[in-house]
C-alpha positions in Angstrom: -97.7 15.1 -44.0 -95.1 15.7 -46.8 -95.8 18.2 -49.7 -96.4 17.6 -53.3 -93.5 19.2 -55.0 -96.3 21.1 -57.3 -97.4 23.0 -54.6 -94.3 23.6 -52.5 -94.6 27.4 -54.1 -97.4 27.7 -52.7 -96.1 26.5 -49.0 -93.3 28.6 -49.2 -93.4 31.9 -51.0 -91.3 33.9 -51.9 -87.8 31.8 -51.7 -86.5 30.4 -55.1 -85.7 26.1 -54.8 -82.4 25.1 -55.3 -81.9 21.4 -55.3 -78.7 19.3 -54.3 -79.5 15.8 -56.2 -78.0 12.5 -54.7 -77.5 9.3 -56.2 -76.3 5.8 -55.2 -75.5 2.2 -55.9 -74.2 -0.7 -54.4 -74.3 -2.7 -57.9 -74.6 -1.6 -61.2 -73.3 -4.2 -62.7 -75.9 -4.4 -65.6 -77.1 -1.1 -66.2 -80.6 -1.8 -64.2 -83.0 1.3 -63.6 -81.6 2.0 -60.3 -78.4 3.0 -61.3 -76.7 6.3 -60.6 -77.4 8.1 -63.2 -81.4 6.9 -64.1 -81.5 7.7 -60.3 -79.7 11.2 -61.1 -82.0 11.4 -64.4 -85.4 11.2 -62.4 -83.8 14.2 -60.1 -83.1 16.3 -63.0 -87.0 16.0 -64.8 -88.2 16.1 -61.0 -86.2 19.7 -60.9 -86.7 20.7 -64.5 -90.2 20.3 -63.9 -90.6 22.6 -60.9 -88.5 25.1 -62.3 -85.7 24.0 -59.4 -82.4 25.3 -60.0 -79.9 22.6 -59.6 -77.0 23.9 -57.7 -74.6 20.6 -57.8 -74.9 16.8 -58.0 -73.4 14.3 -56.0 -73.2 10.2 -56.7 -71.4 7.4 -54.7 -70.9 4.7 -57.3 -70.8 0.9 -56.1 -71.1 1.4 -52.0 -72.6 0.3 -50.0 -75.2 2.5 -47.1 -75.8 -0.4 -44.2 -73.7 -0.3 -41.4 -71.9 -3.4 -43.1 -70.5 -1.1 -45.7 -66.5 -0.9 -46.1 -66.6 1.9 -48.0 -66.3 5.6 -47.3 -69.1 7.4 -49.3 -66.8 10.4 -50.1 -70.1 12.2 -51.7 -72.3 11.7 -49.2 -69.7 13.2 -46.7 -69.2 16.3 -49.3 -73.2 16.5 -49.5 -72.8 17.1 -45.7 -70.2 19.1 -45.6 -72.1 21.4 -48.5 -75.1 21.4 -46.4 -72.9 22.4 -43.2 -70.5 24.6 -44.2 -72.3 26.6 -47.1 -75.2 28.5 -46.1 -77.3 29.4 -49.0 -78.1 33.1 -50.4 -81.0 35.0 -49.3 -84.0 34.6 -50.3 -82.9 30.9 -51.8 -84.3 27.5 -50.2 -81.9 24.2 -50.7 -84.0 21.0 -51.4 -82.5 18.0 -50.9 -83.4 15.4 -54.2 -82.3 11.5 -53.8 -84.9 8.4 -55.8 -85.5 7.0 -52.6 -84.9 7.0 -48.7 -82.4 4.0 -49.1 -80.1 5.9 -51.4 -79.8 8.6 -48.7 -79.0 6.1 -45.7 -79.5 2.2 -45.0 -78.4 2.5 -41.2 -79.8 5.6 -38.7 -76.8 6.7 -37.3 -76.8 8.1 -41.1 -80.2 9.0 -41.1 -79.7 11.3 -37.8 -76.3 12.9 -39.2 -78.6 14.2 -42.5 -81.2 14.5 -40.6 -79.1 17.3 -38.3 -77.7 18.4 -41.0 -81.2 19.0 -42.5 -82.1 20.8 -39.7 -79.6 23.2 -39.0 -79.4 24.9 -42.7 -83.1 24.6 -42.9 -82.8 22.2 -46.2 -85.9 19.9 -47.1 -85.3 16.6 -48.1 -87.3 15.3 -51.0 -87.3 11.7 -52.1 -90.1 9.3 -53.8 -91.6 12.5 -55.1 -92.1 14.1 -51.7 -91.1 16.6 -49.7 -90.5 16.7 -46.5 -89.6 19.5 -44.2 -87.6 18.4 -41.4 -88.6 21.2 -38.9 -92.1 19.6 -38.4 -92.9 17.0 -36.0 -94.7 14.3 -38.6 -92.4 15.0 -41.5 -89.9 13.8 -38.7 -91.3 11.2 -37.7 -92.1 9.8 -41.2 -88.4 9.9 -42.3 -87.7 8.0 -39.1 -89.9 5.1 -40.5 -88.4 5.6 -43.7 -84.8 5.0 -42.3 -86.2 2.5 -39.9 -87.7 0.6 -42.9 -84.4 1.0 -45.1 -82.2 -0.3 -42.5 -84.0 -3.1 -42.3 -84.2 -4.0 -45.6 -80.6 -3.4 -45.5 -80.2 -6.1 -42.9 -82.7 -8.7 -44.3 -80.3 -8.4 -47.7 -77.1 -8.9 -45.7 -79.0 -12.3 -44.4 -79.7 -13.4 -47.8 -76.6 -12.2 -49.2 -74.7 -14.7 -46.0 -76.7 -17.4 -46.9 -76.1 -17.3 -50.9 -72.2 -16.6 -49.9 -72.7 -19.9 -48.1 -74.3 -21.5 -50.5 -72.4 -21.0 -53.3 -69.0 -21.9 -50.9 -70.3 -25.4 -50.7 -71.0 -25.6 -54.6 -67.5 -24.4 -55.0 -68.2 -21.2 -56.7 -66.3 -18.0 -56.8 -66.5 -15.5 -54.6 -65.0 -12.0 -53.8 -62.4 -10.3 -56.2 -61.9 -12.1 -59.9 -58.6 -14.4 -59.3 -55.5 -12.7 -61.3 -55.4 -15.6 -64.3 -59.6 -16.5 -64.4 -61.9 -15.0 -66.3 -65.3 -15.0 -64.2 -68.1 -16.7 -66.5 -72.0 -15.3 -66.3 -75.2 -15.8 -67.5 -78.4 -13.3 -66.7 -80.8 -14.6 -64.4 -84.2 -12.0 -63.9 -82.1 -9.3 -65.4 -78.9 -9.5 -63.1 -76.0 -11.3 -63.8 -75.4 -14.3 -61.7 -71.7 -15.7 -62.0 -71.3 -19.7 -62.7 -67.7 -20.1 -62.7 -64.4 -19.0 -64.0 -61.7 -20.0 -66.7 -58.1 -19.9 -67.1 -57.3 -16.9 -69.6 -54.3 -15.5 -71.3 -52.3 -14.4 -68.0 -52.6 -18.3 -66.3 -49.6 -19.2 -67.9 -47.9 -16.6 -66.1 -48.8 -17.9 -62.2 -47.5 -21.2 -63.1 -44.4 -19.9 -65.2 -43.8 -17.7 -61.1 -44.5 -21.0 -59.2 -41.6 -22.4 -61.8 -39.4 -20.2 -61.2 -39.0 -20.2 -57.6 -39.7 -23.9 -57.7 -36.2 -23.3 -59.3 -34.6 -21.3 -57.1 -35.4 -17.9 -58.3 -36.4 -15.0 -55.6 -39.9 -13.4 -55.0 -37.9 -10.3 -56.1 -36.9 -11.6 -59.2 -40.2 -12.5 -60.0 -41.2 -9.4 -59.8 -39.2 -7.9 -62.0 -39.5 -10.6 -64.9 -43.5 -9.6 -64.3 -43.1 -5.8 -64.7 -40.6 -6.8 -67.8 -44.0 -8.4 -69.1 -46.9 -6.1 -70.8 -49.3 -9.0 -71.0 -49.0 -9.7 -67.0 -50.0 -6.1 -66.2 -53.3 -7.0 -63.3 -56.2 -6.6 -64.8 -57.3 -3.4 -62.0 -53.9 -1.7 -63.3 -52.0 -1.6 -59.9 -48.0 -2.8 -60.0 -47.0 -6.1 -59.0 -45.0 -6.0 -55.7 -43.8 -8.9 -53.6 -46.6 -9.1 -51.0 -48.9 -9.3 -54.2 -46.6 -12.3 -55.7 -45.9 -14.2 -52.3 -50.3 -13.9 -51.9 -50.6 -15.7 -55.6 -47.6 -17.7 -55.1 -49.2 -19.4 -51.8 -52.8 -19.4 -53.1 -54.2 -22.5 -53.6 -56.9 -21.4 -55.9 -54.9 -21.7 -58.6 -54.8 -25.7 -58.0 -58.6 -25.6 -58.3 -59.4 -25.1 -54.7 -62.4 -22.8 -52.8 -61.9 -21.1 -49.0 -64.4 -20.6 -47.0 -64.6 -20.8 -42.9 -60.9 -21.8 -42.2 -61.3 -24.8 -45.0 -60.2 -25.7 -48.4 -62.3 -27.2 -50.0 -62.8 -29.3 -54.1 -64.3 -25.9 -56.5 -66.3 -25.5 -59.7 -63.3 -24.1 -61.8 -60.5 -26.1 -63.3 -56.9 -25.9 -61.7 -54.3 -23.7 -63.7 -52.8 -25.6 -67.0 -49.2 -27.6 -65.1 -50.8 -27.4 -61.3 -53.5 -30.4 -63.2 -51.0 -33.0 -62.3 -49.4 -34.9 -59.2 -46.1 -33.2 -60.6 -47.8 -29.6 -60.7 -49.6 -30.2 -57.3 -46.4 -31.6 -55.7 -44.6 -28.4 -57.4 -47.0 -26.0 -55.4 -46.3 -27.7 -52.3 -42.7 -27.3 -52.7 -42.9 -23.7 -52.9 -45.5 -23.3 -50.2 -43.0 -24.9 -47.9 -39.7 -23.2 -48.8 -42.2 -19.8 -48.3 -43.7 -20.7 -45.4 -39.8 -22.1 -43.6 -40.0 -19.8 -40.5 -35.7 -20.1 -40.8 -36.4 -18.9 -44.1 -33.9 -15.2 -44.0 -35.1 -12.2 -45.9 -32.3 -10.8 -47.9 -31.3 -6.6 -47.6 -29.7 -4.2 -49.3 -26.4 -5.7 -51.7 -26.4 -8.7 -49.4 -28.1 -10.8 -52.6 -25.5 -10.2 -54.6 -23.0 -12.1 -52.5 -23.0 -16.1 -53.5 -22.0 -17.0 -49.8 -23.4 -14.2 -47.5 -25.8 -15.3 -44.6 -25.4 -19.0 -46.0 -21.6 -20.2 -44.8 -21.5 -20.6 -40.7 -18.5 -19.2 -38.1 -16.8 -23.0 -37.2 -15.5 -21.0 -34.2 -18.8 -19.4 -32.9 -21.1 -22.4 -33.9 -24.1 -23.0 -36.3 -26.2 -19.7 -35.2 -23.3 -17.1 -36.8 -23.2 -16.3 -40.1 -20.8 -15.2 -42.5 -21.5 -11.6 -44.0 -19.7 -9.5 -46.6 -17.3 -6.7 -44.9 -16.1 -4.4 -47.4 -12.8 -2.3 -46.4 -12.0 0.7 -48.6 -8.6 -0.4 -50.7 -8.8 -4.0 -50.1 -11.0 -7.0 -51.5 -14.5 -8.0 -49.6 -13.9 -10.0 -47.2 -16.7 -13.1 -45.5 -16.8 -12.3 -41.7 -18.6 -14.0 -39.5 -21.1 -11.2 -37.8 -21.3 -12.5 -34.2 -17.7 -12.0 -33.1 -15.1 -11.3 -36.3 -13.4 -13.6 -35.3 -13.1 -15.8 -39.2 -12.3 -14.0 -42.4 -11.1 -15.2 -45.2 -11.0 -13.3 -48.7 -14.5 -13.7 -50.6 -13.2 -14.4 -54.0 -11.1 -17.3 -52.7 -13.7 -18.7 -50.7 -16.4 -18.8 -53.4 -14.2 -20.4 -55.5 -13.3 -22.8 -53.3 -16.8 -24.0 -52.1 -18.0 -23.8 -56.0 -15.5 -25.9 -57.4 -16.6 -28.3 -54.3 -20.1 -28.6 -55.4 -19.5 -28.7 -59.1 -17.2 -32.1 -58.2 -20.3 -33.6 -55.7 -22.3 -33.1 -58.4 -20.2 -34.7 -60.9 -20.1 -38.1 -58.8 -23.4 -39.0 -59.8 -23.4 -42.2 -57.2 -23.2 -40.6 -54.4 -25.0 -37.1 -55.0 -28.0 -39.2 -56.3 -28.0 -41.6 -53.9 -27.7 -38.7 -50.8 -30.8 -36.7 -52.7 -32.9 -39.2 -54.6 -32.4 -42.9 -53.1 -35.4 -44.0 -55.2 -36.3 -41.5 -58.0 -39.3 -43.4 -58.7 -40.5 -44.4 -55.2 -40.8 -40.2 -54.7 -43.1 -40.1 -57.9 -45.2 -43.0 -57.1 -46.3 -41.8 -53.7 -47.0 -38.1 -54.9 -49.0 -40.2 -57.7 -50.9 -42.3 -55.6 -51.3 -39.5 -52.2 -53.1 -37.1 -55.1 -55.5 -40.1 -56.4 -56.4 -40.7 -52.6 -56.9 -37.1 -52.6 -58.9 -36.9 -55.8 -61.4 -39.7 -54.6 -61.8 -38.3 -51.2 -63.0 -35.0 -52.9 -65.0 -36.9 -55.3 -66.9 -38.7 -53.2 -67.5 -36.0 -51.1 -68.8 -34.0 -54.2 -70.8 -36.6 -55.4 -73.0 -37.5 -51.6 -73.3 -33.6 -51.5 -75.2 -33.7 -55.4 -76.8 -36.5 -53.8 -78.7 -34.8 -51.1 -79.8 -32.3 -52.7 -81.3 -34.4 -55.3 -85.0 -34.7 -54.7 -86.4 -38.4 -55.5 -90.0 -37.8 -56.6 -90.8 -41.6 -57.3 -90.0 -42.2 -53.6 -90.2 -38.8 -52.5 -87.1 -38.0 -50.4 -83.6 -37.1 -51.1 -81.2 -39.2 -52.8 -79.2 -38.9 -49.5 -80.6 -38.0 -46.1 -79.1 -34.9 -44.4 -77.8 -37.2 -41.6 -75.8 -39.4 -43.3 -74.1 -36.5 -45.6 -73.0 -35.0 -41.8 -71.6 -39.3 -40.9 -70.1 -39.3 -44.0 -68.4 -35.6 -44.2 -67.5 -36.6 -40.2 -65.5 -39.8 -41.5 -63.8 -38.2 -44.7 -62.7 -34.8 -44.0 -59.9 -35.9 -41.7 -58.9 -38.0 -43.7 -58.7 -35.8 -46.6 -57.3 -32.9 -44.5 -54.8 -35.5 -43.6 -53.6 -36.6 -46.9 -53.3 -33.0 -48.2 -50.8 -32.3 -45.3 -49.0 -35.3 -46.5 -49.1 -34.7 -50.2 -47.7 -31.0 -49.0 -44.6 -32.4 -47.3 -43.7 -34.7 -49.9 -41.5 -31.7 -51.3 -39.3 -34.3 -53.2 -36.4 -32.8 -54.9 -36.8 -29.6 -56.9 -36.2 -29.3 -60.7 -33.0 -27.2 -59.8 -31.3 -30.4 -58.1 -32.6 -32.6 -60.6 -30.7 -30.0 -63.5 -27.8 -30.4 -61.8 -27.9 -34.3 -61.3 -29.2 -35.1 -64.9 -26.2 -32.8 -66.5 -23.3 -35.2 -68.5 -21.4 -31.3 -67.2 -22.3 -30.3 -63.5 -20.2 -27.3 -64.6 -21.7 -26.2 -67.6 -25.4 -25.9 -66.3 -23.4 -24.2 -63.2 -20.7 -21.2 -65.1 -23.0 -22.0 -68.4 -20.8 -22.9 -72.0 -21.0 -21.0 -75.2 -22.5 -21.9 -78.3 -20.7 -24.1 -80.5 -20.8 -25.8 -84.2 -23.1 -28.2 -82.7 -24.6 -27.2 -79.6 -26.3 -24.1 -78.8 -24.8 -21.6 -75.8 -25.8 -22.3 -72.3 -26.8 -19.4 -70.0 -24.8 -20.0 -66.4 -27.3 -20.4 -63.7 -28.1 -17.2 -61.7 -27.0 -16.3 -58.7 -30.3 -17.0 -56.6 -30.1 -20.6 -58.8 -26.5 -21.3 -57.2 -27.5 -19.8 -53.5 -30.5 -22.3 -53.4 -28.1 -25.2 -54.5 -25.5 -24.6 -51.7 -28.2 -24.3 -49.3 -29.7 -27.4 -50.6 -27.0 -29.8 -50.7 -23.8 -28.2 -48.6 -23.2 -26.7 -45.1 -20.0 -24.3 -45.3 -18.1 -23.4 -42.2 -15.1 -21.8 -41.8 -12.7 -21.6 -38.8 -9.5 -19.4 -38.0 -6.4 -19.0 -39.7 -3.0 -20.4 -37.9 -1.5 -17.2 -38.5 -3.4 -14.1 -36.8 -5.3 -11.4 -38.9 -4.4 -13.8 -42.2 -7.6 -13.5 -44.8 -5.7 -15.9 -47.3 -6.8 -19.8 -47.6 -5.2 -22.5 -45.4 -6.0 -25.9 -45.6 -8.8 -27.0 -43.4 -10.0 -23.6 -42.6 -12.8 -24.6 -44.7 -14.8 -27.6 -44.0 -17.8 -28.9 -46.3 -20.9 -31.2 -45.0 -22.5 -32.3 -47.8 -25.8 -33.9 -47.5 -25.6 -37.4 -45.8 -22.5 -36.2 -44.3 -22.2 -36.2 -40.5 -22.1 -32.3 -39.9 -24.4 -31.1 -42.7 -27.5 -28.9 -41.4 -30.3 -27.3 -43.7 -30.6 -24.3 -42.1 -28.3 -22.5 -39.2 -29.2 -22.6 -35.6 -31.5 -20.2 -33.9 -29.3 -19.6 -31.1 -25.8 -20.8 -29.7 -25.1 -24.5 -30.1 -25.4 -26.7 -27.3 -22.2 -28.6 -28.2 -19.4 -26.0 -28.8 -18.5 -25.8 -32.7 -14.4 -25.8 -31.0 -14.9 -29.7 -30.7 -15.1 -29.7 -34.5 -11.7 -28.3 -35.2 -10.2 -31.5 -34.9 -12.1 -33.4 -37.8 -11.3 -33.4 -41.5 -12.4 -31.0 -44.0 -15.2 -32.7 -45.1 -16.3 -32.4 -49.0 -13.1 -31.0 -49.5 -12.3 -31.5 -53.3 -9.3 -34.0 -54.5 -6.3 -31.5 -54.8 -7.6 -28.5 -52.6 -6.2 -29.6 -49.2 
């Protein structure tokens, strides 16, 4: 049998108590009566009461004690290690104080570490008002329970807490960490909050300004630095934005109004972000999820970025796996090599300038650029339009059979929709909705960047940008991530050997231009050698070359 704290003097004479207190919460989110410090409170009158000293406090604030915990409870450990490590002083006796068993342990391989503990520095453990004392066989026993009884409370809460998660996936709620750019909304439901949704706040507009961005061409780095540059996108939890944390927010489709839950995506509760609420927005996503997701997709290093041509323009000699890097020499101008043999170089300046000027022309024939990118501007618009309404009603209806069964009819007292044919009709529609969002998420259509440089009266004053005149305001040049997205986009560069060994200087022919449409043009370069040698090319024209250049 436990003892009464009041007569614990009289159990044990002669020692003086001094009490360790413990407290702990997995959710405190309103202030309720079991929180850490009420719990801590409760252990101090307790102490106060019985004239125990109280030698230290320890709390673990929001953790979790099951065995489902993710957590490490650094007190609890330091409680132990107190216990452990420090014996007490002569003629003292350490008590042990928590509210209840479960703050102490909710699994037993817990229970049995304290519990040694316990033993070893001959330290009672007191909680619901009693004491027990661990060296006797009953008070042993009855902690046993306790735990036994506190794990499986633990367990039964876990079930619940599954089946609510469940629940509240296929309502479409929110779950798990707040979303950067939503406010969480609550109301209070038998004195705990209980979360109905969420709401765009001040930092949306920053997740679809960073979709718009790289939509046009700009880097993950980049963005990155234009969100540190901004106080009012600091994350709400304080920690710095890097690029894994932009590519993750970037690629989430949350943001166009969307809930994951078992390997699905499925219709939510909250309202998509203010420009992702539209065909264009949604078909502006998908474009950016696919030019992330490209496996060819090349991860720039070091000063590489800084270089309008490097790891873009292809060895004509080698073939359309090799690359053309920047060599710098000390005493002479950077060079574009190609970095599988060295065997092409030509000066970089002179190269840039060449392939620029070339793309600056294609873009000023506005026949044949438009026709090569867009061959039906509004054919492109019309099926992203109509692909998102198929999607839209596929969701709805889906929404709408759900509401429906769980809809109780009293006057004929069944549900509005029987559980079976919910399952026939989720088994008929989901494919085909999964289906149409795969085909909505390749229609990438052509990106805002292209479209800049098609729409401009001057292809080269969007490109070097114009100052500001009497009647026109300046014009920023596009930057150098803008311009590297446009070559790749629209213009395969290769260049091939010079006539005269070890020459860096320009020949004509040396460098040939595919544009888009053109036989010879390829979106990205090879994986590996080509199975046709790139030698059988050296024969052809220079393709795109511009009128005057050779």
């Amino acid at each position: 049998m436990p003892y009464a704290p009041e007569y614990l003097h009289l159990v044990i004479p002669g020692v003086q108590f001094h009490a360790l207190l413990y407290g702990r919460n997995s959710d405190d989110a309103v202030g309720s009566g079991d929180s850490v410090e009420d719990q801590l409170a409760t252990g101090r009158a307790l102490c106060h009461q019985f004239n125990w000293h109280i030698a230290r406090e320890f709390k673990d604030t929001d953790v979790s004690a099951s065995r489902h915990g993710k957590k490490i409870r650094n007190e609890f450990e330091e409680l132990l290690t107190t216990i452990t490590d420090n014996p007490a002083p002569a003629g003292v006796r350490r008590v042990l104080v928590a509210y209840n068993a479960a703050r102490y342990y909710r699994d037993l391989e817990a229970y049995v570490r304290l519990r040694q503990a316990c033993l070893n520095a001959n330290v009672l453990l007191c909680y619901n008002g009693q004491v027990y004392d661990l060296n006797r066989r009953d008070d042993r026993k009855a902690t046993a329970m306790h735990a036994v009884d506190a794990e499986d409370e633990a367990e039964g809460l876990r079930d619940q807490n599954l089946r609510t998660a469940a629940s509240q996936a296929d309502a479409g709620m929110p779950h798990g960490k707040a979303l950067y750019g939503y406010t969480r909304d609550y109301k209070l439901v038998n004195g705990r909050r209980r979360c109905t949704g969420q709401h765009e706040d001040e930092r949306g507009p920053f997740v679809f300004q960073a979709i718009q961005r790289v939509d046009f061409g700009g880097s993950i780095k980049s963005v990155v630095r234009w969100l540190k540059s901004e106080p009012k996108a600091a994350r709400p939890d304080g920690s710095q934005w890097t690029e894994p944390t932009v590519r993750r927010m970037l690629l989430n489709r949350a943001y166009l109004g969307e809930r994951y839950h078992n390997g699905q995506w499925r219709k939510a509760v909250w309202q998509p972000i203010k420009g992702l609420d539209s065909p264009q927005g949604r078909a502006m996503f998908n474009r950016v999820t696919a030019k992330l997701n490209d496996p060819a997709r090349r991860t720039q290093r070091g000063q590489e970025i800084s270089h309008l041509l490097s790891y873009i323009g292809l060895c004509g000699e080698c073939g359309d796996h090799a690359l053309l890097r920047v060599k710098t020499r000390p005493g002479r101008q950077p060079t574009l090599d190609c970095d599988e043999q060295n065997d092409v170089s030509m000066t970089e300046v002179v190269m840039t300038a060449f392939v620029e000027e070339a793309v600056i022309t294609w873009f000023s024939e506005k026949g044949q650029a438009r026709a090569a990118l867009v061959p039906n501007d509004g054919e492109v618009e019309a099926k992203v339009a109509s692909m998102q309404r198929r999607i839209n009603a596929y969701e709805e209806q889906l929404a709408e059979a759900r509401q429906q069964a769980e809809e109780f009819d009293e006057e004929h007292g069944r549900f509005r929709l029987s559980a079976t044919s919910l399952a026939s009709l989720e088994q008929r529609l989901e494919p085909k909705l999964e289906q149409a969002r795969r085909q909505l998420q390749e229609m990438s259509g052509v990106s805002p960047l292209l479209l800049r440089m098609l729409n401009a009266s001057d292809p080269d004053a969007v490109w070097n940008g114009r100052p500001a005149t009497e009647t026109e305001p300046a014009v920023q040049p596009l930057s150098l991530e803008q311009k590297r997205e446009i070559i790749k986009s629209v213009v395969t560069v290769r260049l091939y050997k010079s006539a005269s060994r070890g020459s860096h200087k320009f020949e004509p022919g040396r460098i040939r231009l595919a544009f888009v449409g053109q036989a010879g043009f390829r979106d990205r370069p090879l994986r590996g050698p080509a199975s046709v040698p790139a030698q059988s090319l050296r024969g052809a024209p220079a393709l795109g070359a511009p009128s005057g250049t050779g």
